[in-house]
N, C-alpha and C positions, 0 to 999 in steps of 0.2 A: 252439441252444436258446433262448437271452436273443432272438433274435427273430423265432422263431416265440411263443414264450410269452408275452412283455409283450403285443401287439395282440389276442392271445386273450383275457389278463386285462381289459384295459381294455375293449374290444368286450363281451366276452360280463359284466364287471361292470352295465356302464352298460345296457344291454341288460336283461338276468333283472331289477335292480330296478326298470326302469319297467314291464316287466312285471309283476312281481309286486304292485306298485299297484295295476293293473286287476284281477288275480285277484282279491286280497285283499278289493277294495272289492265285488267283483260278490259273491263268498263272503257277504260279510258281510251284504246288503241282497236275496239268494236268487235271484240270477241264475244260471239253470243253465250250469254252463263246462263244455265236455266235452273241453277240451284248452290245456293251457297250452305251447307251443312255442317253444322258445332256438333261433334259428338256422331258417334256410332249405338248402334242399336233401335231399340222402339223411341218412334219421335214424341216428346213429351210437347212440342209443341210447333206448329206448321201453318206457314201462311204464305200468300203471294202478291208480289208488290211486283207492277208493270210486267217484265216478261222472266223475272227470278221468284224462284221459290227458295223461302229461310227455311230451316229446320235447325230445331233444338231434340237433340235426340240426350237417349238415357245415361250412356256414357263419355265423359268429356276428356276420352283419352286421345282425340285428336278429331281431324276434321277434312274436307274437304273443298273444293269449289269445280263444278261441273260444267267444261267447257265444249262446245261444240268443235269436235273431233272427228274426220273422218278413219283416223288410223289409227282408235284405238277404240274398237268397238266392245271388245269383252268388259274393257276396264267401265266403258258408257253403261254396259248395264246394268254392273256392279252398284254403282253409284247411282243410278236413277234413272235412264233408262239412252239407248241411242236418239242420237238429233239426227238421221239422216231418213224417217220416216216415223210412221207412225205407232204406235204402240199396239201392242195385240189388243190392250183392253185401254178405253179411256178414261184417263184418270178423274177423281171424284168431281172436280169444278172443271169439265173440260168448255174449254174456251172455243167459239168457231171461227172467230179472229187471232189466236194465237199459236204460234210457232209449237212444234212438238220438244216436247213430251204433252205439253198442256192444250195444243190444237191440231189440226191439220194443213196447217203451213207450212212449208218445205223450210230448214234453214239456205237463207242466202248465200251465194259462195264466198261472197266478200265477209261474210260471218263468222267463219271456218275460223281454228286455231291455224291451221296450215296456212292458210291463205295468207298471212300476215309474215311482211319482209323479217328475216333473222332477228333485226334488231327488237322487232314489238316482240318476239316471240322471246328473246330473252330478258327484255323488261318484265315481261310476265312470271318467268320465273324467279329471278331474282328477287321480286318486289317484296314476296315472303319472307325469308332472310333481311333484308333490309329493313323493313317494318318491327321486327323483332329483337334488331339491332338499335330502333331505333326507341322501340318501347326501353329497350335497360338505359340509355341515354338518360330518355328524359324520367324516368323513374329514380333512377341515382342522382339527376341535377332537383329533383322536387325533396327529395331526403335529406343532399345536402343543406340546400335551404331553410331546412326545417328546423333540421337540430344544429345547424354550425358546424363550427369544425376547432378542436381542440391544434392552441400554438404550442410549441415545446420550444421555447424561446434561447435556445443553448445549441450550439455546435462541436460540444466535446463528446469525442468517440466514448461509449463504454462498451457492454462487449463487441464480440467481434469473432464469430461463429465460422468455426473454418468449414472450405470446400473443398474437394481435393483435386476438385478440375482446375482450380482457381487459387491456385499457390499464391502468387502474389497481395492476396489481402492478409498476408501475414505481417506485410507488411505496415498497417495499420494497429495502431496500440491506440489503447486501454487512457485516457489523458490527454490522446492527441487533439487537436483543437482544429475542427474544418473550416478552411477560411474560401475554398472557392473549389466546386467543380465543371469539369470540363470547360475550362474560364470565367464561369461566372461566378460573383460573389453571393455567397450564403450568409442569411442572416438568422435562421432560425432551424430547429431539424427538420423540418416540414421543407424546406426549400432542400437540404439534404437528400429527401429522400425522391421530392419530386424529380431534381434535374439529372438525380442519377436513374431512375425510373421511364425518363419522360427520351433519353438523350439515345443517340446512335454511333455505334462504335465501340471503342476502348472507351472504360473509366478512367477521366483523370482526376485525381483528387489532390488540392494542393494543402495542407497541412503547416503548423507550424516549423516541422522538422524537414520536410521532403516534401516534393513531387512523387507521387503513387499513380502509376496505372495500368489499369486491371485490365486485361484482353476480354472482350465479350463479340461473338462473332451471330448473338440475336440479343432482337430485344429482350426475349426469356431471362438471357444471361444476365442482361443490366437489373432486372428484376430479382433474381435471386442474389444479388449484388447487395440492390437497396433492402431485401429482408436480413441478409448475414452484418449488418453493423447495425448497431444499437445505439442509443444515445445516453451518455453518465448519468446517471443514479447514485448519489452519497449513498452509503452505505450507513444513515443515522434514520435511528430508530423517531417517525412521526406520531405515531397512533397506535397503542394497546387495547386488545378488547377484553373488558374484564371479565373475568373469572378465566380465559384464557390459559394454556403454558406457559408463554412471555409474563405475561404479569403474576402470575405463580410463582416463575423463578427468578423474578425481581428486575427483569428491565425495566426504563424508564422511557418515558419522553426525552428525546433529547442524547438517549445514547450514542456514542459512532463504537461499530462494530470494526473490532482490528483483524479478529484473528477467529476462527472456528474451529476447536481441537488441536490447535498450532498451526492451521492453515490459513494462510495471510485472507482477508477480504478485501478489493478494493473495489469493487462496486456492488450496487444493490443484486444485482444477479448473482454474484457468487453467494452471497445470504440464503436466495432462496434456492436455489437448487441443489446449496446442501442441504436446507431444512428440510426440499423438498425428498430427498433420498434417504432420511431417515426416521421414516414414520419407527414411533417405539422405540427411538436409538438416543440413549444419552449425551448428548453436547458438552462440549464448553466454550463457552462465547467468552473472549478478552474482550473488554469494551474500556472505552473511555469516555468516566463521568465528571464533570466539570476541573475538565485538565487532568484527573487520577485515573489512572489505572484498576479496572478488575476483575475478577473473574467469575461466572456466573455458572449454573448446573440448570440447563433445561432440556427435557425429552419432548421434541415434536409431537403434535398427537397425531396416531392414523386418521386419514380423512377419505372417502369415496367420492373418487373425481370423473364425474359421466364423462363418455367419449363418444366419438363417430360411431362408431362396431355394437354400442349399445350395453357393453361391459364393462363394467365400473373399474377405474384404476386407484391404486393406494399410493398417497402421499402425506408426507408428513407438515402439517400446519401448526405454528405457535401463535397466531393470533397478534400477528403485530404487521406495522404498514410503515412504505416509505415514505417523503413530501413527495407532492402531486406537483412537480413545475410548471405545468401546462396553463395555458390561460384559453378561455374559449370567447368564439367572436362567432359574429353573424357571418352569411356570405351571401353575396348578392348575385344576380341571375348569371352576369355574367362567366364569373369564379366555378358557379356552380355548375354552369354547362361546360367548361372545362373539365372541372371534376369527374361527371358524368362521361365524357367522351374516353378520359385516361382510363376509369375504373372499368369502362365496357371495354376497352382496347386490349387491357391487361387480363379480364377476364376471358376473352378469346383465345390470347396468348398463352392460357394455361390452358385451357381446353385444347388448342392444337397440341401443347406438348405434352400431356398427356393422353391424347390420341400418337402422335410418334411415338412415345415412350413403347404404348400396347404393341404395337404393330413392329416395332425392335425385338419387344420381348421382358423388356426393363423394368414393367408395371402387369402384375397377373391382370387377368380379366377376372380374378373373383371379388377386384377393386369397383367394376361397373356397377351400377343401381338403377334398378328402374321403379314404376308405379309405386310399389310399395314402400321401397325407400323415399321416393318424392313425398307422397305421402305423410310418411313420419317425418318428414325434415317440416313442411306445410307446419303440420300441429305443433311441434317444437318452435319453428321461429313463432305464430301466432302467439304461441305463449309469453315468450321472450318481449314481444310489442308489436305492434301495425312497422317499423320502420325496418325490422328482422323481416317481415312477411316480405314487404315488395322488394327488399334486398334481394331475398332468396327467388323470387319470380321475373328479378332481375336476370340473375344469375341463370335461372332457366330458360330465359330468351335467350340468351347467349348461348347455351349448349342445342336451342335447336337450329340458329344457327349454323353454327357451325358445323353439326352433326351432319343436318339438312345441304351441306356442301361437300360431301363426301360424295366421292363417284359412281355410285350404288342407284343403278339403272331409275327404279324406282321413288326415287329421291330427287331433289330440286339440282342436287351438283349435276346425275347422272344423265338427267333431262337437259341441263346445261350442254353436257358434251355428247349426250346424240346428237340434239341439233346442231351443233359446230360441225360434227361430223358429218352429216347428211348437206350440210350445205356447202362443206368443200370439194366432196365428191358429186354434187350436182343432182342427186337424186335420193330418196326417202331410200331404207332399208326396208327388204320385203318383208309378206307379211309370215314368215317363218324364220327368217331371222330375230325382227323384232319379238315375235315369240319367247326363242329363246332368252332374249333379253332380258323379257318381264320376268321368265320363271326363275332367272337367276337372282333379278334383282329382287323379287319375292321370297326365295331360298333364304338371300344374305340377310334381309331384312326378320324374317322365322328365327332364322338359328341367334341372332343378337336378343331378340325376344327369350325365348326361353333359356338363354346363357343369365340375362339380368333378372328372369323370373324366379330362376333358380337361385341365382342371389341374394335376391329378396325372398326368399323361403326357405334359407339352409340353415339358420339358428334355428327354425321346427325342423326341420330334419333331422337336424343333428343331437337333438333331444329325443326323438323319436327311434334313430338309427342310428348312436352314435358311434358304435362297431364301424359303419361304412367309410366315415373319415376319420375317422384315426391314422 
């Protein structure tokens, strides 16, 4: 049931509200809709309310809303049938007071999608994207709420993960103490990470030792800023779990770790990602136990660490943990719809740059994932808990979005900039131009499909043919 059910909610969530933008916004500005449709395929379920027909059909991998259009007659029929007359055959409840598809009343001209000044016409489009935007909003400010938000009550840098576009955070060490970015005073990591996340321009970071600042010429950059510093972690041993390596080879509660094979340690990072690089590799930990010095013999054990790609990676775990500084507090509507607004802004921010990335060249496309991969991520967060689920459906309102603004005829951007363009030149494109348009933006639309299908079905391939990609 958990997974049929999660891909249905996330699908058909993300789905019905960018749909229901475009109904909404056509409703609102008198564009005649004579059918709002969830899902492709056989309708599992059909009714009509005033002069719209709903449809819930069998597959909820997208959807439509069917507007009275004169200039786009093929795509009318496709969808349900043309408004500019009557239908060869009258559909099952045909009505002799209602407008066609469902009667023989002409639609009005003032009903028309055309007929409506530039500005309704791109309310209408937009409104999709917006709605979808605004579902991760308020989904991420109702999570926040929910579960809180962990303090990290400390301003001392630990690590500090280089970039090589971004020399200047070398500049940052390991002790250093943050007392104020981009002028303002920080009292916790969490303001840390906000105001360099949240801010525009260069980072400036003022510190016990120096003024630091980092050139960031997008927000992206401030964002990959606030991931590469870290906040100090003692390097003392909290919590053993018994039977364990660690408590095999005799750490204790309470130990502070010096040194690893003679490699100095001075935060909890350097602990684990040497333990983590030697699954099956004999150690020696210097520690120091209550003021003495000594030294200890433990081999990490192999561990299988699930990943994205579905293929388990080996690291080595001894079964021991650092103190948890963190303190956790409620957050009230307001905080949280802050929250909600940065986490939707930032998640856009990476889907644009990783759309740039593709289209440089800098990120293959066998990185894309479609249905099937959505799918399995669906069943994975459900597992994990209800607050992974609407994260991740978060997260996919964001990607149609954004996607859905891409200039790809077909698509809400692409609709954007025909009609810009037809209304600066003063007149509609014919109906052979517009042809071409569609078959392009049909084309671009095919080949992204089967590029992400084949993405999601090349670990069977590659099992089945794996001579092909070698």
């Amino acid at each position: 049931m958990l997974s049929l059910l999660a891909p249905i909610l996330v699908f058909g969530l993300v789905i019905f509200i960018h749909e229901l933008g475009h109904f909404l916004a056509a409703k609102a500005v008198g564009v005649y809709t004579p059918r709002f449709s969830i899902g492709f395929g056989p309708a599992l379920l059909r009714f009509r309310r005033g002069e719209t027909e709903y449809v819930l059909a069998a597959l909820p991998l997208g959807g439509y809303v069917r507007m009275a259009s004169r200039l786009d007659e093929e795509t009318a029929f496709l969808e349900g049938g043309s408004e500019t007359g009557e239908k060869k055959e009258p559909p099952r409840h045909w009505d002799p007071e209602a407008m066609v598809p469902f009667g023989p009343k002409a639609v009005p001209e003032n009903r028309w999608f055309e007929s409506k000044p530039l500005w309704a016409r791109l309310f209408i489009m937009i409104a999709g994207v917006s709605m979808n935007v605004l579902l991760a909003i308020v989904i991420i400010s109702v999570v926040a709420m929910r579960v809180g938000r962990d303090i990290v009550p400390i301003t001392v840098i630990g690590p500090v993960t280089a970039v090589p576009t971004m020399p200047a955070l070398a500049q940052l060490q390991t002790g250093d103490t943050i007392h104020a970015v981009d002028g303002k005073t920080v009292s916790s990591w969490n303001d840390v990470q906000q105001d360099i996340a949240s801010g525009h321009g260069p980072v400036t970071i003022r510190t016990q030792r120096a003024m630091v600042t980092i050139p960031a010429s997008s927000d992206s950059d401030r964002f990959v800023i606030a991931r590469s510093v870290g906040y100090y972690i003692s390097p003392v041993i909290d919590s053993i779990v018994a039977g364990e390596r660690a408590a095999a080879g005799g750490l204790e509660r309470g130990d502070s770790i010096v040194a690893i094979n003679g490699t100095p340690v001075r935060v909890w990072t350097d602990l684990s990602a040497r333990v983590s690089s030697s699954a099956e590799k004999p150690l020696t930990f210097d520690i120091i136990r209550a003021g003495r010095p000594r030294s200890l013999a433990i081999t990490p054990k192999a561990t299988k660490i699930p990943t994205a790609t579905g293929k388990d990676s080996i690291a080595g775990k001894i079964g021991a943990a650092a103190r948890d500084i963190s303190r956790h507090e409620s957050i009230g509507l307001g905080r949280a719809f802050a929250v909600g607004t940065r986490e939707s802004w930032h998640m856009a921010a990476t889907v644009a740059g990783f759309l740039k990335a593709l289209i440089t060249g800098r990120v293959s496309v066998r990185q894309l994932g479609g249905p099937i991969a959505i799918t399995r991520a669906s069943v994975t967060a459900a597992q994990s808990g209800i607050e992974e689920l609407f994260y991740l459906i978060a997260l996919l309102s964001v990607n149609v979005a954004v996607l859905n603004l891409l200039p790809i005829p077909i698509l809400d951007g692409g609709q954007i900039l025909i009609n810009v363009i037809e209304s600066a030149k003063g007149s509609p494109f014919n109906v052979k131009t517009r042809e071409y348009i569609l078959r392009f933006g049909l084309a671009a639309i095919a080949l992204l499909f089967i590029v992400v299908m084949f993405n999601d079905t090349r670990g069977g391939f590659v099992k089945l043919f794996g001579w092909m990609f070698r």
